[in-house]
C-alpha positions in Angstrom: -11.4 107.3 9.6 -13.3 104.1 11.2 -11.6 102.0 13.6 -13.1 98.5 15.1 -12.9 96.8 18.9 -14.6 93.6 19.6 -16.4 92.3 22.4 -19.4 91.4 24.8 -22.2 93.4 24.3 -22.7 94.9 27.6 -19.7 96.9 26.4 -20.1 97.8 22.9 -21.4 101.2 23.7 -18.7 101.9 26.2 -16.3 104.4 25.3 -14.6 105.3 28.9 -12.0 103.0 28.6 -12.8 102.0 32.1 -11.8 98.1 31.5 -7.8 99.4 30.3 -8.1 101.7 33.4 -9.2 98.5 35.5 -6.3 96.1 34.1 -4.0 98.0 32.3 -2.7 96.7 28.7 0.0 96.8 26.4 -0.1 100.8 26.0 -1.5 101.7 29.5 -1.1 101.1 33.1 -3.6 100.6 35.2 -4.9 103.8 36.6 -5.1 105.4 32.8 -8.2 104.8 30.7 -8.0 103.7 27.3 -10.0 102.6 24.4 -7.9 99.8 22.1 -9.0 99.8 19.0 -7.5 98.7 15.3 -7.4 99.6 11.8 -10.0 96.4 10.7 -12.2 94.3 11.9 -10.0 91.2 11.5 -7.0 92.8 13.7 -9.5 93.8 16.6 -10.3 90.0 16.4 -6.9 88.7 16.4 -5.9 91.0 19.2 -9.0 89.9 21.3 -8.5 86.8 20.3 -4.8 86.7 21.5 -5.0 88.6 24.6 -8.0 86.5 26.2 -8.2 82.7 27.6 -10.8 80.2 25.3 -12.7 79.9 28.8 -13.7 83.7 28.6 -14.8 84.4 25.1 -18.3 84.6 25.0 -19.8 82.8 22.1 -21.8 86.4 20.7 -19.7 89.2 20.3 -20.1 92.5 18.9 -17.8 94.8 17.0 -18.1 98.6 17.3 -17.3 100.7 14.5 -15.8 104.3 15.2 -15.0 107.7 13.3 -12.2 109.0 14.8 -10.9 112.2 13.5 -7.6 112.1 11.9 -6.8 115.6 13.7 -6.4 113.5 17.0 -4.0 110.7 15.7 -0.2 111.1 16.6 1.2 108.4 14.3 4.2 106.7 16.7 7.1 105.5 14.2 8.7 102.0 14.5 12.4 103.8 15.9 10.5 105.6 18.6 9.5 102.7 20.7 10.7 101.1 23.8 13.1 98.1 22.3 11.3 95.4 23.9 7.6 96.7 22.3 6.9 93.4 21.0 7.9 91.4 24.4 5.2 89.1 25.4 4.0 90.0 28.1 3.9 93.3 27.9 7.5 95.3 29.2 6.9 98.0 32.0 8.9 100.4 29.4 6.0 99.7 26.8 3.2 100.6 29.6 5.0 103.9 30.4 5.7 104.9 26.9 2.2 104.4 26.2 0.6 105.9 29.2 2.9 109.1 29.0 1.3 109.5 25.4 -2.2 109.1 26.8 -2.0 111.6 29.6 -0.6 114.2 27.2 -3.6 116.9 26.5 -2.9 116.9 22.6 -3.1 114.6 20.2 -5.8 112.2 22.3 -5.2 109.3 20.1 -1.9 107.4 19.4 -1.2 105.4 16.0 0.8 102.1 17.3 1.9 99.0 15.0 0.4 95.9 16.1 2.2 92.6 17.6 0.5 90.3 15.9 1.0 91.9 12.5 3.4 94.7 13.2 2.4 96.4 9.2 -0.9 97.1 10.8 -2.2 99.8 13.0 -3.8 99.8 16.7 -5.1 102.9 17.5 -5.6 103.9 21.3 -8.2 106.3 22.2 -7.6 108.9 25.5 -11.3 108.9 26.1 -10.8 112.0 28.9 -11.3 115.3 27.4 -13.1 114.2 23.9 -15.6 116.4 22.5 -18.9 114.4 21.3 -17.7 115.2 17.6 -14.3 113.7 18.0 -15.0 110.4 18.0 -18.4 108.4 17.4 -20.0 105.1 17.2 -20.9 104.9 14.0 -22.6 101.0 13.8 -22.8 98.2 16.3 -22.3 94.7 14.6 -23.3 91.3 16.4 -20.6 88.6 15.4 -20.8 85.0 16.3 -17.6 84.0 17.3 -15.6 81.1 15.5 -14.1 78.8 18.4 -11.1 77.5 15.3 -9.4 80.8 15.9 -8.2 79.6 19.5 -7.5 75.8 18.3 
């Protein structure tokens, strides 16, 4: 299947997950790589959009499009997750439950409903331990981001 991330170019070939292991997100604490990625173009662009100040988006952007392999995908189901999933910012319990997933050897990606539209999918890569076959950049598209999103 093909998922989408968004942003600056210098990163659009990156697939360490070094930035989530930098910073940490919704899904990981810091310390665990990750790669965030969504089920559309548009929802990688609403979740970059929501999770990053006006005064840092660069004007050109790029989306990435992978193939993941469905093989690696544990799907995580609404009555699984922490209570407070949605709690802005994110809740410790939401980092953990993530990051526990992540650090398990099998599957290496996990299915999650999103915030912003919690009927659609994010779907977090566990770079660590990939084969080259298991997930791929398939296309690299420049985007010119639209300022009315943040106003």
């Amino acid at each position: 299947m093909l998922v989408y991330r968004i942003g600056k170019e210098q990163y659009c070939n990156d697939l360490s997950g070094l930035g989530a292991k930098l910073y940490g997100g919704r899904w990981n604490r810091v310390g665990i790589p990750c790669v965030y990625t969504s089920q559309s173009r548009a929802l990688a662009l609403l979740e970059y959009s929501v999770n990053i100040g006006i005064e840092f988006i660069n004007h050109k952007l790029f989306f990435t499009v992978i193939e993941i392999q469905d093989h690696l995908i544990e799907a995580i189901s609404n009555e699984s997750l922490p209570n407070n999933w949605k709690a802005i910012p994110a809740s410790s319990s939401t980092k953990t439950f993530g990051s526990d997933k992540l650090i398990q050897t099998s599957p290496n990606i996990i299915k999650v409903p999103s915030v912003i539209i919690p009927n659609e999918f994010n779907f977090i890569i566990n770079p660590t331990n990939l084969d080259s076959d298991a997930v791929k950049i398939m296309a690299v598209e420049k985007y010119i981001y639209d300022y009315r999103i943040k106003n």
